[in-house]
N, C-alpha and C positions, 0 to 999 in steps of 0.2 A: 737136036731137040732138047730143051729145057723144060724139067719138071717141078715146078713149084711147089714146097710141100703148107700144104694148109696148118695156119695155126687152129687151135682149138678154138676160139671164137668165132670164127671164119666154118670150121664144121658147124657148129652149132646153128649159128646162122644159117646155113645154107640147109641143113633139116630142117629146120624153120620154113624157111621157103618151100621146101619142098611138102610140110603138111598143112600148109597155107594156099600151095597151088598158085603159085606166082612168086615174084619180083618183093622184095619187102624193101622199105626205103625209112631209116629212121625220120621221126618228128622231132620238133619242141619237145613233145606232149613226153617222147618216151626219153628225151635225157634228163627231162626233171622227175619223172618216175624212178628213173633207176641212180639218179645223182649222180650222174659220169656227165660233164659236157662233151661236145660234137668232137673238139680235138683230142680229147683222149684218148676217148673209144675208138677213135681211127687210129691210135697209136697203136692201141690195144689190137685192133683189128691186126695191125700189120705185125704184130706180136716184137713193137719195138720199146715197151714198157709191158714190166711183171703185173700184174693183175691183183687185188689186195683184195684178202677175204670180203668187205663188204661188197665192192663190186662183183665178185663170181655171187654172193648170194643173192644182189638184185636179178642180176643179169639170170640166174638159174631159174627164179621163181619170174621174169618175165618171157625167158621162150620155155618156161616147164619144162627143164630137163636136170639131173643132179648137177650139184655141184662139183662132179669130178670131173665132169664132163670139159669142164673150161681149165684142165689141167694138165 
């Protein structure tokens, strides 16, 4: 048995989901919102690129959660 351990974006997201009550699927809309394009943030996702202050501040004030959180 293999346990994956979640990176912090990856939690974040997924409380996301869960106070959202469903599945969440990035748009267009929200990588020009937060100024990360599609591949990064999956880089980011998979926690294989460090994360730079202005991205955790988009990314905190668009799922509303602190900024530690993505650390």
């Amino acid at each position: 048995m293999t346990t994956t351990e979640q990176t912090p974006l990856q939690r974040v997201v997924k409380q996301y989901e869960e106070r959202m009550c469903g599945k969440w699927k990035p748009n267009n809309r929200f990588y020009n919102e937060i100024g990360i394009n599609q591949k990064r943030f999956g880089m980011l996702m998979r926690g294989k690129l460090p994360i730079y202050a202005f991205e955790a501040k988009s990314l905190s004030d668009f799922f509303k959660v602190p900024v530690t959180d993505l650390f």
